[in-house]
C-alpha positions as CSV (number, residue, x, y, z in Angstrom):
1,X,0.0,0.0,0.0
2,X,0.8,4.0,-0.6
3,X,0.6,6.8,1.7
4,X,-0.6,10.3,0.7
5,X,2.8,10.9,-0.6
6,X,2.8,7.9,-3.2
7,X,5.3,6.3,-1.2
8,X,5.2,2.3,0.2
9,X,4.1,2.1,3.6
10,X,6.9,1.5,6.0
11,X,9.5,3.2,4.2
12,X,10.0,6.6,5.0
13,X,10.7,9.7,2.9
14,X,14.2,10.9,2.2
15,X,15.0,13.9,4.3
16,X,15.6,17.2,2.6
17,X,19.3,17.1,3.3
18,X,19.2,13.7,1.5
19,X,17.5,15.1,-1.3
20,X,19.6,18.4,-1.3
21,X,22.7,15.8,-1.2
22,X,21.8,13.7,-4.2
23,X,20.7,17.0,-6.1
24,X,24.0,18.4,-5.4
25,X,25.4,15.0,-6.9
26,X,23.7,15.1,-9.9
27,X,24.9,18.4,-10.4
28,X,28.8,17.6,-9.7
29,X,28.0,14.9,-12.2
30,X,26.9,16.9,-14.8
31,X,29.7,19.4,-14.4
32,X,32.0,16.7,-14.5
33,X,31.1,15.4,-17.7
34,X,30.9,18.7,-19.2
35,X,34.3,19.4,-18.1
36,X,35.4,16.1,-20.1
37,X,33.5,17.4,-23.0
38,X,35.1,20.6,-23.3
39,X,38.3,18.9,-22.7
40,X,38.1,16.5,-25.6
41,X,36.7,19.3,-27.9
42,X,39.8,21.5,-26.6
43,X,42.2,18.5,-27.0
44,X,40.4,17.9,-31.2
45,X,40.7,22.0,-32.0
46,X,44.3,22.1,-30.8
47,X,45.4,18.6,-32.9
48,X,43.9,19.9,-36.3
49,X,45.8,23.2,-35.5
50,X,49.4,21.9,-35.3
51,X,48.8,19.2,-37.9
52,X,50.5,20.8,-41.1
53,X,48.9,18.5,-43.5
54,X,45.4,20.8,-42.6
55,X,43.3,20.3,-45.6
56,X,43.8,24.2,-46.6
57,X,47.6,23.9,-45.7
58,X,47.2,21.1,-48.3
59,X,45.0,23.2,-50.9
60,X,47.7,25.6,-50.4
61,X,50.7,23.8,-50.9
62,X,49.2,22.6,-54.1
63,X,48.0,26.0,-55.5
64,X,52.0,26.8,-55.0
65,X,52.7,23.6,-56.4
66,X,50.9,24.5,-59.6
67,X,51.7,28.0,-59.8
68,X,55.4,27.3,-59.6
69,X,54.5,24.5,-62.4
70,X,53.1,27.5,-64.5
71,X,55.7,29.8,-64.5
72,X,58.4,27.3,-65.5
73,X,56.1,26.8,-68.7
74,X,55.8,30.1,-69.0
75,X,59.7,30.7,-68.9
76,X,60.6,28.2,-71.2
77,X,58.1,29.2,-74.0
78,X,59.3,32.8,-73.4
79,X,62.5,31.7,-73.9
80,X,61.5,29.1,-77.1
81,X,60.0,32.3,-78.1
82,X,63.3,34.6,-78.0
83,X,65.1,32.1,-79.9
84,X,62.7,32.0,-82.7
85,X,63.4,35.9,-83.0
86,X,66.8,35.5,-83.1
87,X,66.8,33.0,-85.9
88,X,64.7,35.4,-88.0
């Protein structure tokens, strides 16, 4: 059977310090795995910030790489080009 307060007969209810106790648990709990969470984002941000090989470090790198590719075509054909002038 139930008392008024929904609780079985014979047990009693939990004091307020009790309950005050295990809200104050919960809450450490919660802080506690929040902490962690912030932690391991931290931890993420901070490995993708000193790895070089960043996808735009990579994006980068290639642009040079292609760039630099470019202008040693463009130099050579320049220079293909002056020596066709002097032949003329």
């Amino acid at each position: 059977m139930y008392d008024s307060n929904n609780t079985p007969q014979g047990q009693d209810t939990p004091s307020p310090e009790i309950f005050a106790a295990r809200i104050g648990f919960f809450g450490a709990l919660l802080s506690t795995l929040g902490d962690g969470l912030q932690s391991i984002g931290a931890g993420i941000v901070l490995k993708q910030l000193e790895n070089p090989s960043s996808p735009d470090t990579q994006i980068q790198s290639d642009h040079t790489t292609q760039i630099e590719s470019m202008q040693k075509q463009i130099d050579l054909l320049t220079k293909k080009i002056d020596e066709m002038d002097r032949k003329e």
